[in-house]
N, C-alpha and C positions, 0 to 999 in steps of 0.2 A: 536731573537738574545739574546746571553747571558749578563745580569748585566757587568758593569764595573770591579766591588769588584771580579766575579762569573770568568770571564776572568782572573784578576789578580793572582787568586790563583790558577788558571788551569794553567797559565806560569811557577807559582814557583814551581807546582809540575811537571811540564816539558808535560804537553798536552795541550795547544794550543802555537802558534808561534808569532814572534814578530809582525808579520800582524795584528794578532788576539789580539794583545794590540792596536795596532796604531787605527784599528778600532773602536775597545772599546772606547777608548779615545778620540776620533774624535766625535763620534754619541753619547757619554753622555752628557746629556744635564743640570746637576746638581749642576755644579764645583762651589767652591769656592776658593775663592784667599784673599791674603792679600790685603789691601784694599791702600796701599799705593801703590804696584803696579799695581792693578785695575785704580790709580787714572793716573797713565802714560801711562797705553794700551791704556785707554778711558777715554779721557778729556773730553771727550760730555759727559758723563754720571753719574751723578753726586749721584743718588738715584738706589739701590738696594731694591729684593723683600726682603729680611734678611741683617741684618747688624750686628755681633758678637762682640763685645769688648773683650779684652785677657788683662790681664795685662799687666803694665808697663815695668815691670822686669822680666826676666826671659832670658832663652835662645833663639836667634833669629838665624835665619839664618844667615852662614857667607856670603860676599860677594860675591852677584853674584847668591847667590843661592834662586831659588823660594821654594818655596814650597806651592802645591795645595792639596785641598781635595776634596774627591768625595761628600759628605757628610757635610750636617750642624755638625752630630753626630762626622765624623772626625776632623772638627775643635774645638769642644768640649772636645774631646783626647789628641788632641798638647795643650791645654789649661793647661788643668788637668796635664800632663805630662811638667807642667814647661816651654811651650811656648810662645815667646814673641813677637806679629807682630801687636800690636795697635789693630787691628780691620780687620778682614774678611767679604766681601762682596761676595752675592751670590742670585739665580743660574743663573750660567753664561752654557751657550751653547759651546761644546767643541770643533766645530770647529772654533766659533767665538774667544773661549778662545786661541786656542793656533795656531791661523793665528795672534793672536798678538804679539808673540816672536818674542824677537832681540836677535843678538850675546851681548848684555847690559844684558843679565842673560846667565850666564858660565853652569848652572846645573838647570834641574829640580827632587824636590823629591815631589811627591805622596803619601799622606798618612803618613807623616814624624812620627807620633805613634801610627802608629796601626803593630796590627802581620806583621811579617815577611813577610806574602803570601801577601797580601794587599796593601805590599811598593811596589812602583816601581821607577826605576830613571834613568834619563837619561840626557848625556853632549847636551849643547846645542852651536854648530858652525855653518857655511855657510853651510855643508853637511846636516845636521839634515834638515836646514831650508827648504832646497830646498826638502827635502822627503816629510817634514808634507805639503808642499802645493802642492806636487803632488797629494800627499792622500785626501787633499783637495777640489782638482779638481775632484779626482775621485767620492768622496760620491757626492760630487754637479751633478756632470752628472747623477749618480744615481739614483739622487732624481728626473731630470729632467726627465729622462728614465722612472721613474715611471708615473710619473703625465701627462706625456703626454705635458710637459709644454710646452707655446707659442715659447721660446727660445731655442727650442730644436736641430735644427738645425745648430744653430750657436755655442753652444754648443757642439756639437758632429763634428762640425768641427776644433775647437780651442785645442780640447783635443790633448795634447801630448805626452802620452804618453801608449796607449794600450798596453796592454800583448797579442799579439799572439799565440797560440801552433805552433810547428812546428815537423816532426816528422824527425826519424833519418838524412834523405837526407839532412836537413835545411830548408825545403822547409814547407809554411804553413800547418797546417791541416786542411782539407777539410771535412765538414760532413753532410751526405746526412740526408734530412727531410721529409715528410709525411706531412707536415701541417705547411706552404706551402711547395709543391712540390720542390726539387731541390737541388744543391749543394752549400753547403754556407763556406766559410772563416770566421776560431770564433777568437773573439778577446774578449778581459776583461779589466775590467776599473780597476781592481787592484789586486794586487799578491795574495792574499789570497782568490778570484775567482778562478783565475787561478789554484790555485794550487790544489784546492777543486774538480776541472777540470781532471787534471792531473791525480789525483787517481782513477778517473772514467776510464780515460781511456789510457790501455795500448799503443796506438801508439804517442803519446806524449812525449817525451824525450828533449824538452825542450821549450823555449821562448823566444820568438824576440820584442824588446820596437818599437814602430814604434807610430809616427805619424798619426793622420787622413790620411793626403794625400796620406799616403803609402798604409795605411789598406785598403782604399776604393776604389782605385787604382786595387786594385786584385779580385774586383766584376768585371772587364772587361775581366778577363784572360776566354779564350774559356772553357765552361765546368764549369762554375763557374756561381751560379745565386744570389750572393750576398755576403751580412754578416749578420753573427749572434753574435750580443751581448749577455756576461754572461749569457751565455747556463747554466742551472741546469738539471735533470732528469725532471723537472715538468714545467720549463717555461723559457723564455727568448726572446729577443728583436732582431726579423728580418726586414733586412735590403735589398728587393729585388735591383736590380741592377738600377733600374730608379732612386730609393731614395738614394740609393750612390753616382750615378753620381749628385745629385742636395745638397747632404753635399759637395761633390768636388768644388761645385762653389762657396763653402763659407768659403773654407779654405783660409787660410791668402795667 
């Protein structure tokens, strides 16, 4: 997967999508923040691996607005470039960074002095919130999908919000496999799967947000021997129909 910085400047020059930030953003593990709003996300936390002083004086944020860097280097820049926020603390983990937003910050900016390609910004309301902690959920199950983890079940039962294909009728896409044998229901844990999906394949004309209960639900339909999670050309996560029906028992 691409650098944050590497993402950023493929959005400004209009090749990758706003998925392809949220991701970025989510899975960078590097961030830094002002260390005064560091100190209200997380009161437990008192000591960072870096801790940056900036002057006294200078330009600060107006209110309401954060400002984050990817980079010790980027907060070295807003320094240099006449910025004023006491002291940045860092590296913070970017899901953990920004599952700490409140509607208490109106804006965030990115990179507030670096190149143009590098900035990024975005308002922050009750809409935002409720996206980044879908995206949230969805790298979590991810990671859980990967590892195999112990919680995996309850997990892939809690998720709410799969991306389905469905092809012109409305109706899910179905796609026969080799290994294992059989027809499976694809669902994705988030839109820029999906959509990565989508270009692969023409009978895809769009997607349906559903539920565990629903997605798993349609391993029972005749003809149908499961689900397959975030299908790629090279790998992906099946779901024969016994294991369906045993995340069913663990939906809410």
């Amino acid at each position: 997967m691409a650098g944050v910085t590497e993402v950023l400047a493929d959005f400004a020059g209009g090749h990758a999508s706003r998925s392809d930030v949220v991701r970025a953003l989510l899975a960078h593990d590097g961030w830094f923040a002002p260390m005064m709003w560091l100190d209200e996300a997380f009161p437990e936390r008192k000591v960072y691996d870096r801790m940056i002083p900036a002057a006294p004086l200078g330009q600060a944020p107006g209110p309401g607005r954060l400002w984050l860097f990817t980079d010790a280097g980027q907060v070295q820049a807003a320094i240099e470039a006449g910025g004023a926020f006491a002291a940045a603390g860092g590296p913070v983990a970017g899901m953990e960074l920004f599952a700490a937003l409140t509607t208490g910050t109106s804006e965030v900016i990115v990179n507030p002095a670096a190149p143009a390609e590098l900035e990024f910004g975005m308002g922050v309301d009750d809409e935002l919130l409720e996206y980044l902690a879908r995206w949230i959920a969805a790298l979590r199950l991810e990671a859980a999908l990967v590892d195999s983890a112990d919680d995996l079940g309850p997990r892939l039962a809690a998720f709410a919000h799969y991306v389905v294909p469905v092809d012109e009728t409305g109706r899910p896409r179905v796609v026969s496999m080799e290994q294992p044998q059989g027809n499976f229901v694809m669902g994705f844990t988030a839109p820029d799967l999906f959509m990565d999906h989508q270009k692969r394949d023409g009978g895809v004309t769009g997607g349906a947000d559903m539920a565990a209960e629903k997605l798993f639900q349609l391993a029972d339909y005749d003809g149908v021997d499961g689900v397959v999670l975030n299908m790629t050309e090279s790998d992906s996560f099946v779901l024969p129909t016994d294991l369906c029906q045993a995340v069913l028992k663990l939906t809410p």
